[in-house]
N, C-alpha and C positions, 0 to 999 in steps of 0.2 A: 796748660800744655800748649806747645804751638805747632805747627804744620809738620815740620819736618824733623819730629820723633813719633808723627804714622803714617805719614806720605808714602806712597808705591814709588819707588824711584826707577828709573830707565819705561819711561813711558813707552807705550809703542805710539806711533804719529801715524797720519797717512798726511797727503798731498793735495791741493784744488784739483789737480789731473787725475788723481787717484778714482779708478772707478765708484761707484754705488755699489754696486755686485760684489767689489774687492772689500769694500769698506765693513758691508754689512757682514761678508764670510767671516775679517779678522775680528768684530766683535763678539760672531756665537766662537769662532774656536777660542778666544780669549776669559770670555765672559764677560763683558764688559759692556756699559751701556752708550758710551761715547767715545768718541775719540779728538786726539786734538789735532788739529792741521796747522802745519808748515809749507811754509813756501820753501824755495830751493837755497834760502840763506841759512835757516832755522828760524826766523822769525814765526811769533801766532798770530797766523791769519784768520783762525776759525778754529771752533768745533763742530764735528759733526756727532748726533743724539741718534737713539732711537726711537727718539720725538719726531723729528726731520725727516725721518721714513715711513711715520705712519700713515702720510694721506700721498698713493702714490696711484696710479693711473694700473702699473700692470696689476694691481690686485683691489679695483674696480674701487678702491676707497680715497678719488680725489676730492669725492662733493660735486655738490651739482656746480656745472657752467657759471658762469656770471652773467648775470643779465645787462640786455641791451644798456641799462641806463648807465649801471654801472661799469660797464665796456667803454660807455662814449664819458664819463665824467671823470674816471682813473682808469685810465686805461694801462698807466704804468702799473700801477698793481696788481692789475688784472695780467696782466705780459711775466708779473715776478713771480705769481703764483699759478703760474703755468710752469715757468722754470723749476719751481721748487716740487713739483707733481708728475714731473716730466723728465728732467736734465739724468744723464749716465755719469755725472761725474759730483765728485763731492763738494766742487764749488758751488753747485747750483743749487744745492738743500742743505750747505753750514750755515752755520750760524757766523756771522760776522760782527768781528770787535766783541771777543768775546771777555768774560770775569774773569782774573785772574786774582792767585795770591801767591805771597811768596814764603822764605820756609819761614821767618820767623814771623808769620801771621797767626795771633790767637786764635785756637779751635774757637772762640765764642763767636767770633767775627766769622769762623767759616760758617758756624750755624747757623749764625742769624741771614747769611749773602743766600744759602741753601733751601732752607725755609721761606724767605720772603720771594726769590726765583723760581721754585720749584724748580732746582735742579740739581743732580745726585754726584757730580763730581765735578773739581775743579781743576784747572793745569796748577802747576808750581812753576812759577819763572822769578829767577834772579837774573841780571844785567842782562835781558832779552836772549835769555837763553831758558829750555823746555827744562828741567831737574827733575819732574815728576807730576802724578796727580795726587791730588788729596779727595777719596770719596764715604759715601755713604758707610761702604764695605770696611773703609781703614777707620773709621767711628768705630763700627760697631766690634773690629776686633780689637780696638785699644781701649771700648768698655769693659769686652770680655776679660781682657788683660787682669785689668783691677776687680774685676766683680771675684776672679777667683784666687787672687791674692789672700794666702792664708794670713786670717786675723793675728794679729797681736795678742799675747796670752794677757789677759785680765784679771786681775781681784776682783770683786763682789764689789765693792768701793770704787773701784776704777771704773769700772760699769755705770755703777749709780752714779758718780756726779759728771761722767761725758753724758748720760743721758740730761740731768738737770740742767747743766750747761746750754745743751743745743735745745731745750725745751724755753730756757728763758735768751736766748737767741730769736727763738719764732714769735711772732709780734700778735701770731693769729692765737694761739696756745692759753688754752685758758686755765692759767698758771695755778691759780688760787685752791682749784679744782680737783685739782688732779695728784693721786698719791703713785712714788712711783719705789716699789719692792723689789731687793734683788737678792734670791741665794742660789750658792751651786751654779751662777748664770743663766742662770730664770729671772726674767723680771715678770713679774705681778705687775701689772696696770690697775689704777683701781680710782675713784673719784669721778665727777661729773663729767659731759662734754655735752653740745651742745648742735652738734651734727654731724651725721656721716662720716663728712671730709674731714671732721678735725679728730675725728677716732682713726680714723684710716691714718691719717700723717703723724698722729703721736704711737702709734703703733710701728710704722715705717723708722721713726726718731729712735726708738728701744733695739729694732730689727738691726739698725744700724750700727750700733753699740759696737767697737769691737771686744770680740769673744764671748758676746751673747748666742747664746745654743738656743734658747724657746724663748716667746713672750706669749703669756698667759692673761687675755684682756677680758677685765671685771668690772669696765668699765661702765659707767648706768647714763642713758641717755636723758634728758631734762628736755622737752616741750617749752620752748621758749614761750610759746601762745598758751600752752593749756596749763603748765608747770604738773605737769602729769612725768612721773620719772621709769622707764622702761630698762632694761637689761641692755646693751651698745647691740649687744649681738643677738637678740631678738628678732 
């Protein structure tokens, strides 16, 4: 999937001039956690987070002063992080030169920019212009999308071999091991595994099956150290 089939399009923006007070009202009436900032062309100058207002002077959470040394060694820093503690307007607590993508950027690529920044939404820009955001929220409703997409009606057979398929697909799957039974769209799980995580994901593999209704696991766990064999779900 790429950007722009679950991007929020007509983003709202606010402005470097735009108040703090303003910025933060249109984010709770919005629900939103960021916003993007334009200058007076439409260009992105900036986002503003509700990262950026967390450490703020009216509610006593700027952090302590900066001490002398580091007043007389960076004093420019000490002067930005006054501004950003301090300033009424939204240039002085954005973020500057911020991530962008555009609509035909891979969801993988948005995840991976998301998770390595920790941060929950990104603008969408084409030929320097705003089209929309892509966040956290438009994931989780283009998962939900698909999670409740009614399955595909199934055979008993059709069943069994997407599961053997995607089982000899997984490299971790300990193939040799493992019996896999399917009637009425029940699969039986049944044969060795070897840990936890590899019953939990060949469980997950059967779960996945389209038009599987139950998976029924009989599956016996084996002690690689002791070779002592236990019930999976013991």
């Amino acid at each position: 999937m790429i950007v722009s089939e679950i991007m929020t399009g007509n983003a709202i923006s606010v402005q470097p001039k735009t108040t703090v007070v303003d910025a933060a009202r249109i984010m709770l009436a919005n629900h939103v956690s960021g916003l993007p900032v334009l200058d007076e062309s439409g260009a992105l100058v900036g986002v503003v987070t509700e990262g950026d207002l967390l450490r703020r002077t009216e509610i006593d959470t700027e952090g302590e002063p900066a001490g002398w040394l580091k007043s007389l060694l960076q004093p420019a820093a000490v002067a930005a992080d006054y501004v950003s503690t301090h300033s009424r307007h939204v240039s002085g607590v954005m973020t500057h030169n911020p991530i962008f993508v555009t609509p035909d950027t891979p969801l993988t690529e948005v995840v991976q920019m998301m998770l390595r920044k920790r941060i929950k939404r990104l603008p969408v820009m084409k030929d320097g212009k705003l089209l929309g955001v892509v966040s956290r929220t438009d994931m989780l409703k283009a998962l939900t999308a698909k999670l409740i997409q009614t399955p595909q009606a199934s055979s008993d057979e059709e069943i069994l071999n997407a599961i053997k398929s995607e089982i000899a697909k997984a490299n971790w799957a300990p193939k040799s091991g493992l019996r896999v039974a399917v009637k009425d769209k029940v699969v039986t799980l049944g044969g060795t595994i070897f840990s936890d995580a590899e019953r939990r994901a060949v469980i997950t593999i059967a779960e996945n099956a389209p038009g599987v209704i139950d998976v029924k696991d009989e599956l016996v766990f084996v002690d690689p150290g002791s070779g002592l064999a236990f019930p999976a779900t013991a």
